[in-house]
Phi, psi and omega in degrees: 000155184262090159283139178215139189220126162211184208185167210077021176267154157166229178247122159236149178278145150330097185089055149245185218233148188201137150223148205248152152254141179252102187258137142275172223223082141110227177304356202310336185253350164049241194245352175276143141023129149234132181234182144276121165211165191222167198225139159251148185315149158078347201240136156330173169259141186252152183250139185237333178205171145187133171258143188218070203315308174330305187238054194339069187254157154247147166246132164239130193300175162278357185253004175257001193305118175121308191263297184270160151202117151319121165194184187245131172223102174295329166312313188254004206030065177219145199240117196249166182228122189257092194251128160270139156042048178299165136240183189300340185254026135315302195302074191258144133307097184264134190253178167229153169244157157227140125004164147216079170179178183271331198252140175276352157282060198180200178310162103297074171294004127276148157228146153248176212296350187088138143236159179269165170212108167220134184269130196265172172221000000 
């Protein structure tokens, strides 16, 4: 089975930093995908980062381009989220996912528990 645990969420102003960690459970991220998204009350879930080592690619929605970076430590099986110059509509619940693929496109079959981040303006 697959655990994702993340953390480092948590209240902050406007343009100050955050970084979320995502930890996995033994080998869980291997060689698939891992993405980020965050649900704000009332709103869908949004795709926000994703990384795919495999084919040593990164991805960013456009309103985070520019601000976060996605990256890995295989070492730690662990996956972070690097957010800068947040703003208030930064403000959410981010969960991390994993793929059962390689590619940052398709289903997200895992999950974690979400942490919140919320931005005061």
């Amino acid at each position: 089975q697959v655990h994702l645990v993340e953390s480092g969420g948590g209240l902050v102003q406007a343009g100050d930093s955050l970084r979320l960690s995502c930890a996995g459970s033994g080998r869980a991220f291997r060689s698939y995908a891992i993405g980020w998204f965050r649900q704000a009350p009332g709103k869908g879930r949004e795709g926000v980062s994703c990384i795919s080592r495999s084919i040593g690619s990164t991805y960013y929605a456009d309103s985070v381009k520019g601000r976060f970076t996605i990256s890995m430590d295989n070492g730690k099986n662990t996956v972070y989220l690097q957010m800068n110059s947040l703003k208030p509509e930064d403000t959410a619940v981010y969960y991390c996912a994993r793929r059962s693929g390689t590619t940052c496109v398709g289903e997200y079959d895992y999950w974690g528990q979400g942490t919140q981040v919320t931005v005061s303006s």
